[in-house]
C-alpha positions in Angstrom: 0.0 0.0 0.0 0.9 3.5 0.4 4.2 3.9 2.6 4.7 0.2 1.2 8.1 -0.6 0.1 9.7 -3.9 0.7 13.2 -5.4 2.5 14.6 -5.9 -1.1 17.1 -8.3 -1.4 13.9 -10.6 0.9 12.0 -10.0 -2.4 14.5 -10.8 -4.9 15.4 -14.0 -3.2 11.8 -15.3 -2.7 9.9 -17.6 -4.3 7.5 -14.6 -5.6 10.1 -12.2 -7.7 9.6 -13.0 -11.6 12.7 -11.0 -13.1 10.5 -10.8 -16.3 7.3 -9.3 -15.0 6.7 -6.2 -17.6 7.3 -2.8 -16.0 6.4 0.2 -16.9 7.2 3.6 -17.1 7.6 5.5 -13.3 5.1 8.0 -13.6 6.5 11.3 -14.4 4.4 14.3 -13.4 6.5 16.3 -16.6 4.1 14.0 -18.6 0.7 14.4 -16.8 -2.8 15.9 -18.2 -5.0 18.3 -16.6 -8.3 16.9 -16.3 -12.0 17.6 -15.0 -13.0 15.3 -12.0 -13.8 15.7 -8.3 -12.4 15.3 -5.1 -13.2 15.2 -1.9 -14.0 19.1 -0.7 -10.6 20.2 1.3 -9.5 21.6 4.1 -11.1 18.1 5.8 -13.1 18.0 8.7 -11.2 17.8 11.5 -11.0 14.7 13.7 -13.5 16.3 16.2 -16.1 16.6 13.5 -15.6 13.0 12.0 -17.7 10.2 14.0 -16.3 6.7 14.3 -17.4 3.9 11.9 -18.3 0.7 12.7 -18.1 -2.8 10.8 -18.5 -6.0 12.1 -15.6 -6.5 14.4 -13.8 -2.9 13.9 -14.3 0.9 14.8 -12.7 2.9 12.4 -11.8 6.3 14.4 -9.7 9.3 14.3 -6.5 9.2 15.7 -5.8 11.0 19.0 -2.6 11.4 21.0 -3.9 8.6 23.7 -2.7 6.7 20.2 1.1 7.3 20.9 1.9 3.6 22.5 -0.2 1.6 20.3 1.2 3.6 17.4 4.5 3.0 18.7 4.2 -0.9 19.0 2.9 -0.7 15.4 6.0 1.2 14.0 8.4 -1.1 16.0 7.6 -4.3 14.4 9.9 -5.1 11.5 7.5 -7.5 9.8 5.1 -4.5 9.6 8.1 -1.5 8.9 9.8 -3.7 6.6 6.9 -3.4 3.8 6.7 1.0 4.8 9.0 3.4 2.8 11.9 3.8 5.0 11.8 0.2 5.8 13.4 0.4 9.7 11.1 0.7 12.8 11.2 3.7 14.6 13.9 5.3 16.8 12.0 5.7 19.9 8.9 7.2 21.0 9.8 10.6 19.9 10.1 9.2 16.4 6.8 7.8 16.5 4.8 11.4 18.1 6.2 13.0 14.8 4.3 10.4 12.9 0.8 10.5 15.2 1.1 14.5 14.8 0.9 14.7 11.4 -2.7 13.4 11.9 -3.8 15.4 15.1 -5.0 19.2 15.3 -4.2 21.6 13.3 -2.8 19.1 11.1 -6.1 16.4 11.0 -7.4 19.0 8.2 -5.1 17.9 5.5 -5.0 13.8 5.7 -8.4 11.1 6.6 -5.8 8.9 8.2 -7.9 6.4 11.1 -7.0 4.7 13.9 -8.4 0.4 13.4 -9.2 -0.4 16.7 -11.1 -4.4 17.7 -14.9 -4.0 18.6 -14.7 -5.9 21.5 -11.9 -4.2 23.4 -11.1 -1.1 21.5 -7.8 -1.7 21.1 -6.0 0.0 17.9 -4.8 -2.6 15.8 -3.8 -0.6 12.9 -3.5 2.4 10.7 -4.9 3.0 7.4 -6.3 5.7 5.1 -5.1 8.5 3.3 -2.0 10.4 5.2 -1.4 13.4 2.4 1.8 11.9 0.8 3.0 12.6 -2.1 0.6 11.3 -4.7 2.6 9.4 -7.1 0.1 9.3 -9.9 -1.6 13.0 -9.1 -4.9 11.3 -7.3 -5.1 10.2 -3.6 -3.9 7.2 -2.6 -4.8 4.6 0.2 -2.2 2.5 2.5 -2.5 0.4 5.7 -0.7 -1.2 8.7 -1.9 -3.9 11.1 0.2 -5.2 13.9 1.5 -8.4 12.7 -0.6 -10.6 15.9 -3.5 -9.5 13.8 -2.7 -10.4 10.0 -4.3 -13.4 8.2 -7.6 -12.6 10.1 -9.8 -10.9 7.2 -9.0 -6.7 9.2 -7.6 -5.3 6.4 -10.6 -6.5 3.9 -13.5 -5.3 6.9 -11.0 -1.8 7.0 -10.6 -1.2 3.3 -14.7 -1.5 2.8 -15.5 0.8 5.8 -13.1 3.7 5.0 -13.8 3.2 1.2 -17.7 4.0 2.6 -16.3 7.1 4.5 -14.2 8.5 1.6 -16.8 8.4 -0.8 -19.1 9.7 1.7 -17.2 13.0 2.0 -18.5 16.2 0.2 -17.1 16.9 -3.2 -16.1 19.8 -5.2 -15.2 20.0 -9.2 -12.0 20.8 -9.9 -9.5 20.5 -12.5 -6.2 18.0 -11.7 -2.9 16.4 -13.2 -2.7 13.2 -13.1 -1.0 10.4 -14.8 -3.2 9.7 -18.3 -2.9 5.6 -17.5 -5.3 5.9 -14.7 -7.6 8.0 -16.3 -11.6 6.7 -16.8 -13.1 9.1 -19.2 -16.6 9.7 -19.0 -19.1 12.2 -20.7 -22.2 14.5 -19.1 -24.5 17.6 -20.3 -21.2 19.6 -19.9 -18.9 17.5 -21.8 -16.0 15.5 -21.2 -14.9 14.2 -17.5 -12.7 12.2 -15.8 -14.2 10.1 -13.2 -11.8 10.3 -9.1 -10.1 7.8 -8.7 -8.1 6.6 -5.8 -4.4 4.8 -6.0 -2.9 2.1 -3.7 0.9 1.2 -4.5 2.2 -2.2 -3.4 5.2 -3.7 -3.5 6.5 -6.7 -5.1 6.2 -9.4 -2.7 3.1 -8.1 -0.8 1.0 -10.7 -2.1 -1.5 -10.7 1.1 -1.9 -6.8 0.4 -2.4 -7.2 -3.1 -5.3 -9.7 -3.1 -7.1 -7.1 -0.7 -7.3 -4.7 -2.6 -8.5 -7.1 -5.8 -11.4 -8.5 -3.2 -12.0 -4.6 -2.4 -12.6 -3.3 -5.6 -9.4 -2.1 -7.2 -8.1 -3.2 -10.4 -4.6 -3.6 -10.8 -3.6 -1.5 -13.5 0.3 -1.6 -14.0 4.0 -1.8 -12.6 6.9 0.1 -12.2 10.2 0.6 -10.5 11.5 2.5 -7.6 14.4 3.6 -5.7 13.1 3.4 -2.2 14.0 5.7 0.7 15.8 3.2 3.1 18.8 2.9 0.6 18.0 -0.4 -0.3 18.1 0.3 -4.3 15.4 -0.5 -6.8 12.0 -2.0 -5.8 9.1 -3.0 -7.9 5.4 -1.3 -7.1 2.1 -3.2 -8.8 -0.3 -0.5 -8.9 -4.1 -0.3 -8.3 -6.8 1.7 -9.0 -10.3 2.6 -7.8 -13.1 4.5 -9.0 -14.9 6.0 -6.5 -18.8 5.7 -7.3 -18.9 2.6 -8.9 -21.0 -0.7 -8.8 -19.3 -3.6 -7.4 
């Protein structure tokens, strides 16, 4: 997902790296097309305004700085940080309150990133939404963690289907965007040609678990392409999916 890069030489040792998978060209914002679309209305309403959503085993909440400790047992697991951008756990605690504050007052107004907390004992389990990063392809894009005690039990499935309810529930406004012309959906109306939003979740290489998530949550995987990722461990290889917000399933 989002924030999800790999341990590399892991990947290119397993059992799941094909050296002659087709990749594709990195997208290059020098190459993108302005478009007609929407988006979700911005500034955000902050975290006091947004209520908590509940699926059948998980509340899906904004973050708050009671967060720090389960936040920080999160960020400290390498099985979880090995598949995140920088790839190493955090520092210390100090570390991890720069992360949590990016999502708190005054900040909660630019990011609809949610603390996954269990039903029955409101314990966060996870992270997951849309944190504000810098969108590879020009449209929002979606990532997750789970603490690794909780993978292989369907939470990530439950998550991506409530917070894909909340997103598309949000106001939107027209606007005009750039975007990468491979993830475009054209569509027409009484005032001509649009471009109907779409939302973006990268993977990487070897995150097969992740991958068939987002296929059983509605996203289509829709190419490929390399990276050098920012813990120094060289080049990586991102499938890419897309979503488009509004339609049947």
């Amino acid at each position: 997902m989002t924030e999800n890069t790999p341990d590399v030489a892991a990947i290119k040792n397993g059992p799941d790296f094909d050296p002659n998978t087709a990749i594709d060209p990195k997208p290059d914002k020098s190459t993108f097309i302005r478009v007609k679309t929407t988006l979700p209305k911005r500034p955000f309403p902050p975290n006091s305004a947004r209520e908590p959503v509940y699926t059948e085993r998980l509340i899906i909440r904004p973050l708050s700085k009671h967060d720090l400790p389960a936040l920080h047992e999160l960020r400290t697991q390498p099985e979880v940080m090995v598949w995140t951008y920088l790839g190493v756990v955090d520092k210390d605690i100090g570390e991890t309150y720069q992360r949590l504050e990016q999502y708190l007052e005054p900040n909660d107004v630019d990011n609809y990133n949610c603390a996954i907390c269990l039903k029955e004992s409101g314990g966060m389990i996870g992270i997951g939404g849309f944190h504000n990063a810098m969108w590879s392809f020009g449209w929002p894009e979606i990532g997750y963690m789970f603490k690794r005690e909780h993978w292989g039990r369907g939470y990530a499935k439950e998550f991506m289907r409530g917070w894909n309810g909340i997103w598309e529930e949000l106001e939107r406004e027209g606007l005009e965007l750039d975007v990468d012309e491979r993830t475009v959906v054209r569509d027409m109306d009484e005032d001509g040609e649009k471009v109907k939003e779409v939302v973006i979740a990268v993977t990487a290489e070897g995150n097969k678990a992740s991958q068939r998530v987002l296929e059983q949550s509605g996203f289509e995987r829709l190419l490929t392409w390399e990276e050098t990722d920012g813990g120094g461990r060289g080049v990586v290889r991102l499938p890419t999916y897309r979503y488009v917000v509004g339609e049947e399933r």
